[in-house]
N, C-alpha and C positions, 0 to 999 in steps of 0.2 A: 670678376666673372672670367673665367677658361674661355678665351680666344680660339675659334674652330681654325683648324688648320688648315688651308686650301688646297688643292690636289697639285702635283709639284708639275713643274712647269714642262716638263715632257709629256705630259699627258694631253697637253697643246700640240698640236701641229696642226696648218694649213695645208687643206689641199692644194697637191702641186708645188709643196714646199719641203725641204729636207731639216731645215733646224725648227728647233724647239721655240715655243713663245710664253711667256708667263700668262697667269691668267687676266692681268689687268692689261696686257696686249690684248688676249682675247675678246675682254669685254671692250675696250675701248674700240676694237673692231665690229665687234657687232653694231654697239651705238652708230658708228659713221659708217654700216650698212655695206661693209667690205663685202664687195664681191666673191673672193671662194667662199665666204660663209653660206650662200645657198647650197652649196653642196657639202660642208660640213655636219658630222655625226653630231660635233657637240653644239650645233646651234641653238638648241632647248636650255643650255645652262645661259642664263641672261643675267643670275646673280639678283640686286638691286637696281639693276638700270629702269629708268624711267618707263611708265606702262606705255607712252607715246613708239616708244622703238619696238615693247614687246608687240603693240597690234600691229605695228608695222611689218614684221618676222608673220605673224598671223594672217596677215591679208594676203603676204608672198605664197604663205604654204595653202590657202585655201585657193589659190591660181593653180599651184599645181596639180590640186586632186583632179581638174579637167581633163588630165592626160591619161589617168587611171583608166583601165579598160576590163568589163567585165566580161567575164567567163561561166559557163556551164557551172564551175565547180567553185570560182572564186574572182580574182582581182590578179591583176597584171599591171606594173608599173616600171619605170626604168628607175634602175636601183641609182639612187641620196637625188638625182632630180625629182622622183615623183615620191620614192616609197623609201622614208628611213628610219632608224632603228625607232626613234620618238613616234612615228608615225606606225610602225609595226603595233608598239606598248598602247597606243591609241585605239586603232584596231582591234587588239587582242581584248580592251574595256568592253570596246563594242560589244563583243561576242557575250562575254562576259554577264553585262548587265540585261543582256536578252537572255540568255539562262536563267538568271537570277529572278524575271519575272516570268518566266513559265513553272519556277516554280518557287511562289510568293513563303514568306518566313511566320512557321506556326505559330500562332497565337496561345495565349493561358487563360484558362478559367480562373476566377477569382477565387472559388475555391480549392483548388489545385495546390499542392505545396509546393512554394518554393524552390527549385533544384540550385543544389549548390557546386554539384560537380560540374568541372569546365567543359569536358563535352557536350554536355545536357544544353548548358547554356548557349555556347556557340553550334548556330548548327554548323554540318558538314557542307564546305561549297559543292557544285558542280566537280566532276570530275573533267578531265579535258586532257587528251593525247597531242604530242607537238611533236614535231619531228623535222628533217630539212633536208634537202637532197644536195649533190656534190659540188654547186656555184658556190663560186667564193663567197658572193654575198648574203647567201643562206644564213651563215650562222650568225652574224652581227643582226638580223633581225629576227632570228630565230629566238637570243636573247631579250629584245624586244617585245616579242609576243611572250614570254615568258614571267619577266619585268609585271607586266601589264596584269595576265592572270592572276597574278599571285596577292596584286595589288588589291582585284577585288573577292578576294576569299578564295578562287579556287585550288581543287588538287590538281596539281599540275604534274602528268608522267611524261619524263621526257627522254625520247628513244635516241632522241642525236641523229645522226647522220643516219640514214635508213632509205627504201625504196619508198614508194605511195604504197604501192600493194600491201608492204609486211606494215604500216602505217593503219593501213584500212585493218587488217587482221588484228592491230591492236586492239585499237577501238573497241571491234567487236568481243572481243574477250574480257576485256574490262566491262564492258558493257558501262561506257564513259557516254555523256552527257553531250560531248561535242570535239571534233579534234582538229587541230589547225598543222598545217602541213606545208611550209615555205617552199617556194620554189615557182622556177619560171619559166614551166617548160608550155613548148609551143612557140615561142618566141627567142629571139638571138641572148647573145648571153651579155650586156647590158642590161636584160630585164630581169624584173626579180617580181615575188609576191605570195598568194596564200590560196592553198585549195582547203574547203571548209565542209566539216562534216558535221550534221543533228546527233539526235538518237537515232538509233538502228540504223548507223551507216548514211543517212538519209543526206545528200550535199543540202548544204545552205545557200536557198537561193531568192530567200522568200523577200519580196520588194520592200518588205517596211524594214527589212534586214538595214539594205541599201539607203533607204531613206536615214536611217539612224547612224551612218558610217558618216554622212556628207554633213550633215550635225556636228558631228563629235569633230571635226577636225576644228571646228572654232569656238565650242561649247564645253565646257570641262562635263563631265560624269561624275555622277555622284557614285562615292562607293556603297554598297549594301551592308557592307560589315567593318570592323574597324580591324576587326583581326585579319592577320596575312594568311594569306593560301601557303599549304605545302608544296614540297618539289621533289618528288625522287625520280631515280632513274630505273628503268626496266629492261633485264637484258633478254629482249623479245627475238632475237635470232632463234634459241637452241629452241622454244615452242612452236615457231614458226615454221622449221626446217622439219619437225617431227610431223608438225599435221600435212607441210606440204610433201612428205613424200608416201605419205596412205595416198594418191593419187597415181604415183608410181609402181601399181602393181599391173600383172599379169599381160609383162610387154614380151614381144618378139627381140630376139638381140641385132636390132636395126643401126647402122652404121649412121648417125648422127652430125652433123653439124651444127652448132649454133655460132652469131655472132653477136657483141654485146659493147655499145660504145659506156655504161657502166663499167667500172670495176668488183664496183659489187654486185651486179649482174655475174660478172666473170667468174669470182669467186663461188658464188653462191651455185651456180650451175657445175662448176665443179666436184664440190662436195656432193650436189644430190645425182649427180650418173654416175658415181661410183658405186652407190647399192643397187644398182638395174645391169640385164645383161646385156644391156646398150652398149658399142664401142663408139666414142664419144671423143671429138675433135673441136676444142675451141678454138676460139680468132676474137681479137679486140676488133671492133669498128668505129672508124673515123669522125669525127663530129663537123662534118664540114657543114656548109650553109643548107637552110631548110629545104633549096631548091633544090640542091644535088643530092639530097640524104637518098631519098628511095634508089637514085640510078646508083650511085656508087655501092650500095649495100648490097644492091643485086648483083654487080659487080662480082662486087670481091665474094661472096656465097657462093656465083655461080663458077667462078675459079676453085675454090676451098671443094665444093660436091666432087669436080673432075679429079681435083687430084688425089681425093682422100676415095674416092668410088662412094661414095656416100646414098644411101637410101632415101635422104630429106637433109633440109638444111632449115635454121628460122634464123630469123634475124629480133633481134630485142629492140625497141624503143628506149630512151633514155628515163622514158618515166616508167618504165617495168610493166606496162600495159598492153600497149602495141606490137604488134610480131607481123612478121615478114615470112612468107610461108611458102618453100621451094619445093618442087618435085627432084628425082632420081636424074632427071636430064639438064637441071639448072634452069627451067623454069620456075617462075614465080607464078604461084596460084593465087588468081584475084580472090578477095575475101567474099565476093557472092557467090563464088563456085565454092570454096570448101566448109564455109558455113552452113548452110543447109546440110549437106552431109554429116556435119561434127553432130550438130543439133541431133539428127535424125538419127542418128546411131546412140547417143547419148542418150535418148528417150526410150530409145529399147528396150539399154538395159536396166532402165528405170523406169517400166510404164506408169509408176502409180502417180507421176509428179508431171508438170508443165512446164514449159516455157516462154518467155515472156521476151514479145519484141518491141523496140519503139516503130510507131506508125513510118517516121523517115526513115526507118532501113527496110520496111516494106516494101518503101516505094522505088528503092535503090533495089533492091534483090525481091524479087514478085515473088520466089519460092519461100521464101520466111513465113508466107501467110499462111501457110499449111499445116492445119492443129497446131497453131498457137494462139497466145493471148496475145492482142496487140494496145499498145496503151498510147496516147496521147500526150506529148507537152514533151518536155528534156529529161535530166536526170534525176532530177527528185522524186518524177511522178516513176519514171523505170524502178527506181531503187526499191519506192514505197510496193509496188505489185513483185516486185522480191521478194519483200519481208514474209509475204504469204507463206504458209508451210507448206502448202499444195506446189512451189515455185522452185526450181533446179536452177535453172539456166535461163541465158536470156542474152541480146545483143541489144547493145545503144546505138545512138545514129551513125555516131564514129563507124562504127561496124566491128564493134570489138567484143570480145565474147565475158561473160560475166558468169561467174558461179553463186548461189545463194548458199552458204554455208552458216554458220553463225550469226554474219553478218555478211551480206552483199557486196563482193571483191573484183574487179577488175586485175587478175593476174595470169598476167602472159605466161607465169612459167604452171599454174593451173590450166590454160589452154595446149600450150604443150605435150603436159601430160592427155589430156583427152582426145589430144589427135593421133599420140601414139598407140592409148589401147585400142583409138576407134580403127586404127591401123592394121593393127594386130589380129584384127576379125579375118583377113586374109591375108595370102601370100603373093596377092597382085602386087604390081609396084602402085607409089600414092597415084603419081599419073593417073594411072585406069580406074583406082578406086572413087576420087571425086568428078569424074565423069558423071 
């Protein structure tokens, strides 16, 4: 019998160590329960070591999903203490085998022939968009949830390195089954994890979701199919960049600022004020700690407005959502003053459609409640009174503004665009206008 090869001994290393180990160091380490091995990637490969050490490995990793913290949109965990690539490809089952029973595998009548073609035979998995934003730790568990897909049948399209927003606008064009989107934002950059989308956009947030996550970290999954999922890639920029600049029409040629602690932010913003009579001045911004972010960003906008004489300035969030929204004088406009106005001109010139607020930014801004629909619960129930056709627009608690296009997108550089044409109704500065 042909002896399988091992994987050669550089493919070992310890954390916090610079040379290489074999793999029978490895495994010998693991058995005697070596300390960097909790925070090692290849801790899953156990080999033939006794099942006494593998539950041992198992009862450590089920100590750490305690630390796991949920979100609106997903899971947040500190990246190889709580959340690693084995535990991504876990996760990604999860999702996976929740697919797979919403929608159960057709049956045959007995009198039915036989199909002998292989597509017939194997159905099509789930579709599912993966994407991961610019932490380093993104892509080793980006791999991970990808691993995991593919294991239980799905098509897996995978955008790579990308924002949340052009992530959401995949989804929606695919019209994909569910999408998973690594990343750790909100939290310092030791954390890592996954924001999770249904159909129709809609976040995964539903409790038996949860309950099935806390399971699976000591329970194996059964796979649905024996056959592997596919993998391609999609180069969703040039679509992306084409629908988002049909919102870049009939602006004023307004002297512009943005600032953007992305690169792809930077980039991107780039490219689309080139086709506007916009003159336009970028600035990178600093990622300093979550407490200083708002003063410094004001900061430096409000230097960048002066020197450039600038008409408005925004500031980008690092997850492509949140914007920062300056006047002519280097003021910063709180989001319940210029929201209602964005709204409120935006319905104008679309009266045949609504908008849709959560009940907490009601309570935050009183003016929201003025001809709209107001919905109840977080962002599932938001999305879901999105998907309505009669539905434009709409703000979540955050107080962030939302467009219903295709599919229900949270994109700051779509807000942007709506503050410039609601701009453009006059020749006041923004100052006087959201008064």
């Amino acid at each position: 019998m042909r002896e399988l090869s091992s994987p050669p001994a550089a493919f070992y290393t310890c954390p916090g160590e610079r040379h290489a180990i074999s793999r029978a160091v490895h495994l010998a380490r693991l058995s005697a329960f070596y300390p960097a091995c909790q925070a090692c990637p290849h801790r899953c490969d156990t080999g033939l070591l006794p099942e006494s050490v593998i539950i041992g490995w198992e009862s450590a990793a089920a100590g750490r999903t305690s630390q796991i913290r949920l979100t609106g949109d997903g899971l947040r965990g500190r990246y190889l203490n709580d959340l690693t690539r084995h535990d991504a490809q876990q996760w990604a089952m999860v999702i996976a085998a929740w697919l797979w029973d919403r929608r159960p595998l057709p049956g045959r009548c007995d009198e039915s022939p036989i199909l002998t073609d292989t597509v017939d035979r194997f159905p099509v998995g789930p579709t599912v968009v993966v994407g991961y934003d610019e932490r380093p730790s993104s892509p080793d568990l980006a791999v991970g949830v990808v691993e995991g897909l593919r294991r239980m049948g799905c098509q897996v399209v995978d955008l790579g390195q990308t924002l949340k927003p052009v992530w959401q606008f995949a989804a929606g064009q695919l019209d994909a089954q569910a999408g998973v989107f690594v990343t750790g934002n909100g939290f310092d950059a030791s954390w890592t994890g996954f924001d999770l989308l249904g159909p129709q956009g809609v976040p995964l947030d539903e409790a038996a979701l949860w309950q099935r996550w806390s399971i699976a970290v000591t329970l194996p999954i059964s796979r649905p199919t024996r056959t592997p999922g596919s993998l391609r890639t999609w180069p969703v920029s040039a679509e992306y960049e084409a629908t988002l600049w049909q919102h870049f029409h009939a602006l004023r040629p307004f002297r512009v600022v943005c600032g953007a602690t992305s690169p792809l932010t930077e980039r991107l913003l780039d490219r689309v004020f080139t086709k506007t009579p916009c003159q336009y001045h970028g600035l990178r911004l600093l990622q300093p700690r979550a407490e200083d972010t708002a003063a410094l960003t004001a900061a430096t906008l409000k230097e960048a407005v002066h020197e450039h004489h600038a008409d408005m300035a925004f500031g980008f969030g690092v997850d492509g959502q949140s914007l920062t929204v300056m006047d002519e004088r280097g003021d910063v406009i709180p989001a319940g003053q210029w929201l209602p106005w964005l709204m409120t001109r935006t319905l104008v010139e679309q009266p045949q459609y609504k908008a849709v607020v959560s009940r907490t930014a009601v309570e935050q801004v009183s003016s929201l409640a003025l001809a709209r629909t107001i919905v109840d619960g977080g962002a599932t129930e938001l999305v879901t009174a999105l998907n309505s056709p009669t539905a434009l627009c709409g703000v979540d608690a955050a107080l962030r503004f939302w467009w219903a296009e295709t599919t229900p997108t949270c994109d700051a550089l779509v807000t942007l665009a709506a503050i410039l044409r609601a701009a453009s109704w006059s020749g006041d500065p923004l100052s006087i206008q959201v008064l």
